[in-house]
N, C-alpha and C positions, 0 to 999 in steps of 0.2 A: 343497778337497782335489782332488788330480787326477785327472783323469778316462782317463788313457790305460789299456787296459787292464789289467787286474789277472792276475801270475803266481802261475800257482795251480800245485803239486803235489797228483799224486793218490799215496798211499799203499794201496795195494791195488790189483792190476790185473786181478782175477779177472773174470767175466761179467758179474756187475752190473756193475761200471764200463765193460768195455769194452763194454755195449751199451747204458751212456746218458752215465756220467760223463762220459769221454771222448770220444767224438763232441762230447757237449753243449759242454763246456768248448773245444774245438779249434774248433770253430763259431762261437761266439758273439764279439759285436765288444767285449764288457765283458771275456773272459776270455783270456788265451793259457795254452796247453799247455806249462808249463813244464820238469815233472820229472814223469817218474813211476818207482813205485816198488815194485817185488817180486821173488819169487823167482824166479820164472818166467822164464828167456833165451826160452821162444816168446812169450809175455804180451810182455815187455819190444821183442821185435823187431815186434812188431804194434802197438803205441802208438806206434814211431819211424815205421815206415815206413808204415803206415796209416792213421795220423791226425797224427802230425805232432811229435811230442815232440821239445822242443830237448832235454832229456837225458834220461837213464834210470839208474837205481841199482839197487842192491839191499839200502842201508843204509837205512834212516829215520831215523836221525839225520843221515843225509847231507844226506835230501832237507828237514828243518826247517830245518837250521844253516843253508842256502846262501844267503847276504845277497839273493840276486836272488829267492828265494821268497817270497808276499807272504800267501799263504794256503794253507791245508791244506784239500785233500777225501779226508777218510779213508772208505774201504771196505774195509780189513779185516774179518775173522772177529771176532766179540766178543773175545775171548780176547785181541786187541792192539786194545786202545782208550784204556784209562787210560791207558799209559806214553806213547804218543803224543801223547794231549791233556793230557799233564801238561808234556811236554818242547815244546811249539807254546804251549802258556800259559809258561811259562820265556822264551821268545824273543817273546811277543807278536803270535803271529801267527794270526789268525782262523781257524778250523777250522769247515767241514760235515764232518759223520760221519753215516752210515748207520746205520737205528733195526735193533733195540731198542739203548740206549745200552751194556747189557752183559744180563751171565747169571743176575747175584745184585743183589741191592739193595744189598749192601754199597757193590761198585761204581761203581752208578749213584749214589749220593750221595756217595761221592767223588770220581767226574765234577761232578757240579753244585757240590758246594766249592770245587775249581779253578777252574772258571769264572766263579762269582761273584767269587771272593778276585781271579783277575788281572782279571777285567772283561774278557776278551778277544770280539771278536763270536762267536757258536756258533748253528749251526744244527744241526737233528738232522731228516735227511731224511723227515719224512711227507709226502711230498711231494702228496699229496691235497689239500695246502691251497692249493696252486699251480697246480691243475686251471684251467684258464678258467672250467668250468661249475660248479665246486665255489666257486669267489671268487662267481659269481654267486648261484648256491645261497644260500650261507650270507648272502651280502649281503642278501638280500631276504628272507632267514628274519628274519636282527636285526632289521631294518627294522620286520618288521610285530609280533615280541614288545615291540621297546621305544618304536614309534610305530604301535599299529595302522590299519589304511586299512579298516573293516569296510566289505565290498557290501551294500547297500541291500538287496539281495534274500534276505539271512539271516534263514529262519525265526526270528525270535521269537514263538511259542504264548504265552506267557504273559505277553510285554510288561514295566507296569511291574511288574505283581504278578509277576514272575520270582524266587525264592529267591536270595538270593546264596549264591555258593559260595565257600570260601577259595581252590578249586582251578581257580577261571575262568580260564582263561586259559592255564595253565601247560602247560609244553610237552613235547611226545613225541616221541623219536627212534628211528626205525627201520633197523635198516641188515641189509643180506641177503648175502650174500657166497656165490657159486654157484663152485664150483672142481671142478677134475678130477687125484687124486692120483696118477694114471698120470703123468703131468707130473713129478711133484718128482724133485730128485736125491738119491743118495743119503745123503747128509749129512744132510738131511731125518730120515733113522730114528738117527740115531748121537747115545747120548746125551751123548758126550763134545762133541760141534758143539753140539749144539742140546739141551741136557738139557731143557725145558721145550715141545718140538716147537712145531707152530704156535700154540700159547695163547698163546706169548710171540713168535715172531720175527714172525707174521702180526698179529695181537693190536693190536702196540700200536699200527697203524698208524687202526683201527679206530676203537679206543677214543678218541686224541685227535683224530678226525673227530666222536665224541658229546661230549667238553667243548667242543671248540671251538664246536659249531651250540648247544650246549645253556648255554653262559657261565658254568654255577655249581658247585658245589665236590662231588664223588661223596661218597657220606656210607657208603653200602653197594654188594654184588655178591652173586649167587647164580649159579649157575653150575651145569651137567649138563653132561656128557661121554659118546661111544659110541668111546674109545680116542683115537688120535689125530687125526680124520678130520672126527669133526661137534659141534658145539658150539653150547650153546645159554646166553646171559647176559643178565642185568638190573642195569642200574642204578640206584641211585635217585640224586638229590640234595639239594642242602641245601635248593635251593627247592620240592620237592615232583616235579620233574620227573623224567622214567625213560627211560632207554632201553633198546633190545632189540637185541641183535646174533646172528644166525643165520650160523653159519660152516660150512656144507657143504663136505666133500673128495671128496664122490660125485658131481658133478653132472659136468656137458658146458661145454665151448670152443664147442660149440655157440649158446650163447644167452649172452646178456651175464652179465659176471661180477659186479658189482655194482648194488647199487639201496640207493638213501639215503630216506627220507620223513618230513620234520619236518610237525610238526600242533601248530598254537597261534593260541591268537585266531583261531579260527574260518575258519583258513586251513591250506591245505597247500603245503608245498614239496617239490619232488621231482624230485633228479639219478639218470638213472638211463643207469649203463653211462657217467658222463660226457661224450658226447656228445649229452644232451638233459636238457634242465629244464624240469619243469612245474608250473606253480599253481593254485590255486585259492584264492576266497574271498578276495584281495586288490584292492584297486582300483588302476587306473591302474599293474600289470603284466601285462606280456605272458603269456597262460596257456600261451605254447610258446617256447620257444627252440633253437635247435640247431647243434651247433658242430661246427668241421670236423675229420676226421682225418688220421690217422699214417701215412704205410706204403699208401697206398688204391692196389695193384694191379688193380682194378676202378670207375676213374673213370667208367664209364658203365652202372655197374649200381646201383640202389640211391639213384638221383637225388634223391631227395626228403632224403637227409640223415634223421639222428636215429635211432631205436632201428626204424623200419621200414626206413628203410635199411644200416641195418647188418646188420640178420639178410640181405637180400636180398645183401648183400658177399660173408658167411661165408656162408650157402648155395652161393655161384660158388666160395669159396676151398676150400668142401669136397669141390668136383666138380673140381678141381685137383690135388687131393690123389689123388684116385681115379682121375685121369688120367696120371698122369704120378707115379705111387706115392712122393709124397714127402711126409711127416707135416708139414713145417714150413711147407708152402703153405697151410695153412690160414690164419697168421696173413696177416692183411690189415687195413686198416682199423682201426687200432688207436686208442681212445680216447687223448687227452690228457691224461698224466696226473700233467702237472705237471712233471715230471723238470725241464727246462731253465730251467723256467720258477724255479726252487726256486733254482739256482745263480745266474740272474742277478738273484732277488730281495735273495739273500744279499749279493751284491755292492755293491746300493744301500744295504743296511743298515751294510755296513763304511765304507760313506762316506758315512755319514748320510743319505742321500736315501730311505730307506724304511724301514720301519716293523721289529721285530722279525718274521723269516719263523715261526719255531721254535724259539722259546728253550728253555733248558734246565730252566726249570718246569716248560713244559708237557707235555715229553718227557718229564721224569722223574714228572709225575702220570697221563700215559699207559701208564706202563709200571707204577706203583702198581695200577691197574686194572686190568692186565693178570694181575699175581702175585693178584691179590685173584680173580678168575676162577679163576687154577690151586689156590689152595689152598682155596675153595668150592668146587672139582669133584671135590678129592680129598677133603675133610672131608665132604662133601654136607651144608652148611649154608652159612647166610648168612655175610657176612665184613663186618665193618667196617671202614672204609677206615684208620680209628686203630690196626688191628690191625697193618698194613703199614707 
């Protein structure tokens, strides 16, 4: 198959796009910026002249039909996704789209029917799974659930006379999510954009970061809510395994926003802020790793790398802000978080040289879990995954 780069249109040219799709895609030596596509004449005039688009429309069936297009990256709003990915499956041409895959589950299973029935490649952006340090993570979590490496130096008190347990081994996923909802825009509160607020458009980015480390099938979901802002869910699975997802809208930019922690077989793994991974309890891995950032307007602050050097970044970036009174200097130093890395994985996948990035399974069982959270927060009981 040929290797010359791959013409991509993007369909959507809102902010998410133009502050990863688009650079990403106009960058990369797999991708060229072929078409892009919206309503917007100021959207439209900043993809041409700012990054580089050989054309611009305002139809989408313009920009699928056009024989020189070779793939679809859809960032539309939910509300145009299906007709999109029904009419790029019609012409066979491979579509990444932006999670959640819609607004109703109707939807989203008539997404996954298209795509299975034409077989066309699909990706569905969680792009968390295309982190550097999250590929790392998870790699060295399976590692040690489906090959353990146990240290020599694990208490065992009771030796051979140890009880066996069914539940040895099995594993626990924690993930923490620290956010500040002064941040959102307003579309954010409109239930006609987003009827399911962040349980669903944040959610399900979440949830398939716990199938994906955790490998087995969600069985149940419980879920609390304090309105649209904090959230608190459990999962179990089929193999006995649970995990715990804490979704704060209270917190601070101040201190990292994310923190992941798998615990099995007597080890720990733990990405945290995706610029630093750390273990325990494994042999023959590194108990630190740390990976470089985004955007670092502070190359000489914060030298040591990893979540001590980040906070010493955003400390500089927030005396920036204070200086020179402008709110968006804070961002500095931005973890990795997969963005570019997701379109040029997808691109090996369309050409066979890599693995499924984000198929439409595992999007559409992320997003199961996700509804499964909203209607245990509203029922205030447990939910079975068969109930979804």
């Amino acid at each position: 198959m040929s290797q010359k780069p791959m013409n991509f249109a993007v369909i959507g040219c809102g902010a998410m796009a133009r502050g990863q799709h688009i650079p990403n895609i106009a960058k990369s030596p797999k991708t060229v910026l072929h078409t892009c596509c919206d309503l917007s004449d100021e959207a439209l005039k900043e993809c041409k002249e700012v990054y580089g688009a050989l054309n611009i429309c305002k139809d989408w069936h313009e920009a699928i039909m056009n024989p020189e297009v070779e793939a679809i990256c859809l960032v539309t709003t939910e509300k145009l996704r299906l007709p999109v990915i029904k009419l790029a499956a019609e012409y066979g041409k491979p579509v990444y789209v932006e999670k959640p895959l819609a607004t109703t589950l109707e939807e989203v299973y008539a997404i996954q029917k298209i795509v299975k029935e034409s077989g066309i490649p699909f990706c569905v952006g969680h792009n968390r799974r295309n982190s550097p340090a999250m590929i790392d993570a998870h790699r060295i979590f399976r590692n040690q659930m489906e090959n353990p490496q146990i240290c020599e130096w694990r208490w065992d008190r009771e030796g051979a006379s140890r009880p066996k347990r069914q539940d040895d081994g099995v594993a626990t996923f924690c993930c923490r999510i620290n956010d500040d909802w002064y941040s959102w825009k307003s579309w954010v509160f409109d239930k006609t954009q987003a009827p399911h607020g962040p349980m669903l458009f944040e959610m399900t980015h979440f949830t398939d970061i716990c199938n994906w480390f955790l490998a087995s099938e969600p069985t149940e979901v419980v879920a609390v809510e304090t309105g649209m802002l904090n959230h608190a869910i459990i999962v179990k699975y089929a193999g006995g395994e649970i995990a715990t997802l804490t979704l704060c809208g209270n917190g601070t930019f101040g201190y990292p926003k994310e923190l992941y922690e798998a615990m099995g077989n007597g080890s720990m793994v733990v990405c945290d802020h995706m610029c630093e991974v750390r273990t325990a309890g494994i042999k023959n891995v590194p108990a630190r790793i740390i990976y470089p950032f985004n955007n670092d307007r502070h190359p000489n602050v914060g030298t040591q790398g990893g979540i001590a050097g980040w906070l010493e970044k955003k400390a500089a970036a927030c005396q920036d802000v204070l200086d020179k009174n402008d709110q968006k200097l804070q961002f500095t130093a931005e973890p990795d978080k997969g963005h570019a890395q997701a379109i040029s994985r997808f691109v090996d996948q369309i050409r066979g040289n890599g693995e499924v990035v984000c198929g439409v399974d595992d999007a559409v069982m992320a997003t199961r879990v996700a509804f499964a959270a909203i209607k245990s927060a509203q029922e205030k009981r447990i939910v079975k995954m068969e109930e979804i």
